[in-house]
FINU-412062 format. One line per 3 residues: number of its first residue (from 1); their letters; for each residue x, y, z of C-alpha. Coordinates in steps of 0.2 Angstrom, whole numbers, plus 5000, padded with zeros to 4 digits. Layout:
BEGIN
NUM> a> X:Y:Z  ...
This chain:
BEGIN
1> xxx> 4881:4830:5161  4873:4831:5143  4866:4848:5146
4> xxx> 4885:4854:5154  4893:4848:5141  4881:4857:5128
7> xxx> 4882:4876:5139  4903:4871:5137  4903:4868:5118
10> xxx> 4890:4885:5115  4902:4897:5127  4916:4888:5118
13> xxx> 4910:4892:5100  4905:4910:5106  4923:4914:5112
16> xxx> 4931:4909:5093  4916:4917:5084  4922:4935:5094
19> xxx> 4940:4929:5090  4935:4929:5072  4926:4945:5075
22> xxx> 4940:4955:5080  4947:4958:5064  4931:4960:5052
25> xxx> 4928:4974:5066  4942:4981:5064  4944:4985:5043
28> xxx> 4925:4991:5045  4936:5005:5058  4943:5010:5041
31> xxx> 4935:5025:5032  4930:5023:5013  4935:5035:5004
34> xxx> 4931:5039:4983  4945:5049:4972  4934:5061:4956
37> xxx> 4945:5064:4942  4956:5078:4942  4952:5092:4932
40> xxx> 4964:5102:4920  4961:5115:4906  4973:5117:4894
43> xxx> 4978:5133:4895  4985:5128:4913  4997:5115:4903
46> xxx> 5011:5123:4897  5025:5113:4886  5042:5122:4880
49> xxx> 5049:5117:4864  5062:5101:4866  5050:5090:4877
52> xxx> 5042:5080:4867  5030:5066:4874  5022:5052:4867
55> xxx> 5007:5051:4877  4991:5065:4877  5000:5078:4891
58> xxx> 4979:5079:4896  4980:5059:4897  4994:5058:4908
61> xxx> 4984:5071:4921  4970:5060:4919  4979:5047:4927
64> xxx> 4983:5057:4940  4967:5051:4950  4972:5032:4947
67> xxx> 4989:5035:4954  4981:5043:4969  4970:5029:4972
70> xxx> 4983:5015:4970  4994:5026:4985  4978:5027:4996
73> xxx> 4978:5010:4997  4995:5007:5001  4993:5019:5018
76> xxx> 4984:5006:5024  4971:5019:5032  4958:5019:5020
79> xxx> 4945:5007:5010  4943:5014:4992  4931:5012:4981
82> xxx> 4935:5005:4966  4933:5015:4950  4924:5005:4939
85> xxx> 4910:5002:4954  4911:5020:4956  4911:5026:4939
88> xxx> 4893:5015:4935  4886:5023:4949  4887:5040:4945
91> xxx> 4883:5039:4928  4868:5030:4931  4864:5043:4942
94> xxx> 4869:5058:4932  4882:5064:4942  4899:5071:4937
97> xxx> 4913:5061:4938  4926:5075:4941  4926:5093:4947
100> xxx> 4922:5100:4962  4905:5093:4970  4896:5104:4980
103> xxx> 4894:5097:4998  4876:5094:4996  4878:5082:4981
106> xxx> 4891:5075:4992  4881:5068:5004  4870:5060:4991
109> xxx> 4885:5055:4982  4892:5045:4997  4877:5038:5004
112> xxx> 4874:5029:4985  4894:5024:4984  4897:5022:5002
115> xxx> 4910:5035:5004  4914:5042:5018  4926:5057:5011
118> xxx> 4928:5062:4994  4944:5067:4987  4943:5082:4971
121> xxx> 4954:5091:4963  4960:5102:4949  4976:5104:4942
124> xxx> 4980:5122:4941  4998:5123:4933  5007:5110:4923
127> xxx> 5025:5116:4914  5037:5105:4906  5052:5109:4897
130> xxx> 5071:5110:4895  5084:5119:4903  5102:5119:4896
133> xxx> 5115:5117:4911  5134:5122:4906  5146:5108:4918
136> xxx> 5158:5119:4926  5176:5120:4920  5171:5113:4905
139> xxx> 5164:5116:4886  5152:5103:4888  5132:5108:4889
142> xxx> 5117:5096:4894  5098:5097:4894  5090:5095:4907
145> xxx> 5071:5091:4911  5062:5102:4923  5043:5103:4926
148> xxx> 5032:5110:4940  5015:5105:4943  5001:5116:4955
151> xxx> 4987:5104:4962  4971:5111:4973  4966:5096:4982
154> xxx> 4948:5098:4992  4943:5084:5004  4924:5082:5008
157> xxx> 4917:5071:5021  4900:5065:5012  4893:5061:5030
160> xxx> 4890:5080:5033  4893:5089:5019  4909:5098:5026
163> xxx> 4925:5100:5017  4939:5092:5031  4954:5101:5023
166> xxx> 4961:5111:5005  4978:5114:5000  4988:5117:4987
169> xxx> 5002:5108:4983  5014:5115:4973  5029:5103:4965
172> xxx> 5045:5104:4957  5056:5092:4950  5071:5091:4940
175> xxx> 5081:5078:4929  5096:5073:4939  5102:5059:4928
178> xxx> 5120:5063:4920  5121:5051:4906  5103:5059:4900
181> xxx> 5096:5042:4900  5077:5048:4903  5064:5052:4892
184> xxx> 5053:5065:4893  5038:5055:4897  5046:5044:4911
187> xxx> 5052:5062:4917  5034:5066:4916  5028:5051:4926
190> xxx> 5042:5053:4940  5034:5073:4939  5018:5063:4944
193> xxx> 5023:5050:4956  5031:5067:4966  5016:5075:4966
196> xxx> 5002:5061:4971  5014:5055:4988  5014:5073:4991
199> xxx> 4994:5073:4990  4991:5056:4998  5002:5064:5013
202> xxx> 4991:5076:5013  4975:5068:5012  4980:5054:5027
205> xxx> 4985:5071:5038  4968:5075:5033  4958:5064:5038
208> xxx> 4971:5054:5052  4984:5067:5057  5001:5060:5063
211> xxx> 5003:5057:5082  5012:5047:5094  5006:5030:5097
214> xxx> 5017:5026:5112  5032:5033:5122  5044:5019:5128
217> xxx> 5059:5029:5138  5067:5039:5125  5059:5032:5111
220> xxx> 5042:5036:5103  5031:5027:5089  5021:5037:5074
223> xxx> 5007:5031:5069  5012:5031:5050  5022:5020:5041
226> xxx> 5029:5019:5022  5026:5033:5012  5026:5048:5024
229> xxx> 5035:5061:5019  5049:5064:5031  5066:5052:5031
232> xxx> 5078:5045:5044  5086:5057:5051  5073:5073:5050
235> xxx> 5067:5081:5066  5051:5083:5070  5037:5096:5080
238> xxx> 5029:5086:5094  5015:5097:5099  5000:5096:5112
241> xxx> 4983:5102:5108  4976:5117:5118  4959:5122:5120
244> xxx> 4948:5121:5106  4941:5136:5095  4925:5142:5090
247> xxx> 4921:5154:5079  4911:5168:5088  4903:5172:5073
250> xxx> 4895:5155:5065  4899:5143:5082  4910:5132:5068
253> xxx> 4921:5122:5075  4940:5131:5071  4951:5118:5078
256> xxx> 4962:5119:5091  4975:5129:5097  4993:5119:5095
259> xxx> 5011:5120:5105  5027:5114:5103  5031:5103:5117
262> xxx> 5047:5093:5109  5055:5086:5094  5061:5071:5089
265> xxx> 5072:5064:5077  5067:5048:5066  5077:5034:5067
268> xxx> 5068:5021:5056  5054:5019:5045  5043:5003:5045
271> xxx> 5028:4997:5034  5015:5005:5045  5023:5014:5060
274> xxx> 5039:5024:5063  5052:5025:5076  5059:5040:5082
277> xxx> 5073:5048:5099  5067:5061:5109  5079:5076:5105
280> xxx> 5071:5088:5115  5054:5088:5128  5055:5071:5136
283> xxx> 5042:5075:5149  5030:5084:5142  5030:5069:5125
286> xxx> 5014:5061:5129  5005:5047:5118  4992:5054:5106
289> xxx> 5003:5070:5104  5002:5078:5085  5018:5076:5073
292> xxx> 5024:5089:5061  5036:5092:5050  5049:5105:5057
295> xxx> 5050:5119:5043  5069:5122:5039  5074:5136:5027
298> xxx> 5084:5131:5016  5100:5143:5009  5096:5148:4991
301> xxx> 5104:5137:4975  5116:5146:4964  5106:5150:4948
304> xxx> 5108:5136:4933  5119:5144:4918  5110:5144:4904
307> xxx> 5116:5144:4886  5111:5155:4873  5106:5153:4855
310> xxx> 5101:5135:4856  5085:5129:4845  5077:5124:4863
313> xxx> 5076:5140:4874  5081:5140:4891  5067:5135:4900
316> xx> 5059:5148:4914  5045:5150:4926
């Protein structure tokens, strides 16, 4: 009696500690990933006359890293490593802290962090300035801020040395605030805060590309949540992977071949998936299917008017 009593109690305990399991499993499933400071020279910063900041224009794309980091997190798909932990490591190993590793150094780099993926980059273009807008019908004239930032982003997978994705990103953004409320630093940060979601999409597409997670009738769920960067309402590309491709010359894997198979039209946005009506392809939709954004061209804007013989010139890329 003893002794079955004792076999119970030890299955017993065994079934809760895998219980307990199932979760610490599971965030180990998450890849760590490290963000290196940005680079940016200064002749790639360019500030018209009229936008005036408090804060070092270098300092503020310094921060661009920390930004990044603090979105990363929020996608819920990575662990990152803290900065501070990170930063003592490479100093104490002599390593840069920004720039473009090489991916030799970042395999050695990862194994001492214990990153998976590295994420660089270098800011190529930074302009700021002030464009002077006549409101139609009317004598009146307002400034308004515009700024455009150019960002190469590199992502490297320490565990063999191979960078998984780069792109560019290139951002605009413009001061849309009538009553001409914002500051040109707050303008500056929103210039920012544009430009890292655009990144951070980029890097989760990287490293986990959007798919379908499951078809239910009419209705598909994406694997991504808050902070992609479509809306409610957008249609996207459903697309089935063909057969992969290698490069004759090297044998380097070049991906796979991809086909439009449907498109779909999202309905609403939760924290960590999304929702989404079949618009087109309901058969051929399958779970793990590949999302993208469907590019739309867009009809041209009239151009600004600008106003001459101001002391702050019209501002022009």
């Amino acid at each position: 009696m003893n002794f079955s009593r004792t076999v119970s109690r030890f299955f017993h305990s065994l079934f809760l500690f895998g219980l307990l399991a199932i979760p610490v499993v599971a965030m180990a499933a998450r890849p760590t990933i490290a963000v290196l400071d940005f680079n940016a020279d200064k002749a790639s910063i360019t500030i018209a006359p009229g936008f005036v900041v408090v804060q070092t224009i270098e300092d503020s794309t310094r921060l661009l890293s920390s930004d990044l980091m603090t979105y990363l997190v929020k996608t819920n798909k990575f662990n990152v490593v803290e900065r501070n932990r990170m930063k003592d490591i490479l100093t104490e190993q002599e390593f840069s802290e920004s720039g473009y590793i090489s991916p030799e150094s970042a395999v050695k780099m990862g194994e001492l962090i214990g990153a998976d993926y590295f994420v660089m980059g270098k800011i190529e273009m930074l302009k700021a300035g002030v464009k002077r807008k006549k409101t139609p019908y009317t004598d009146t004239v307002r400034s308004l801020y515009v700024g455009k930032m150019i960002v190469n982003v590199r992502i490297v997978d320490s565990r063999g040395g191979k960078i998984v994705a780069a792109e560019k990103f290139t951002v605009e953004h413009e001061d849309r605030n009538p009553k001409g409320e914002l500051t040109a630093d707050e303008f500056l940060e929103a210039l920012k805060e544009k430009t890292v979601k655009e990144i951070v999409n980029g890097v989760v597409a990287g490293v986990f590309p959007l798919k379908i997670a499951k078809v239910t009738g009419n209705t598909v769920y994406i694997n991504r949540g808050s902070g992609v960067d479509f809306e409610v309402g957008d249609h996207l590309s459903v697309l089935a992977q063909g057969e992969g491709l290698i490069d004759p010359d090297t044998g380097e894997s070049l991906g796979s071949a991809e086909e439009e198979v449907g498109v779909v039209e999202v309905t609403s946005i939760q924290k960590k998936f999304s929702k989404a009506k079949i618009i087109s392809g309901e058969k051929n939709i399958k779970k793990g299917a590949l999302v993208r954004s469907r590019q739309i061209e867009s009809e041209e804007s009239a151009p600004m008017e600008l106003t001459p013989g101001s002391s702050d010139k019209p501002f022009s890329w």
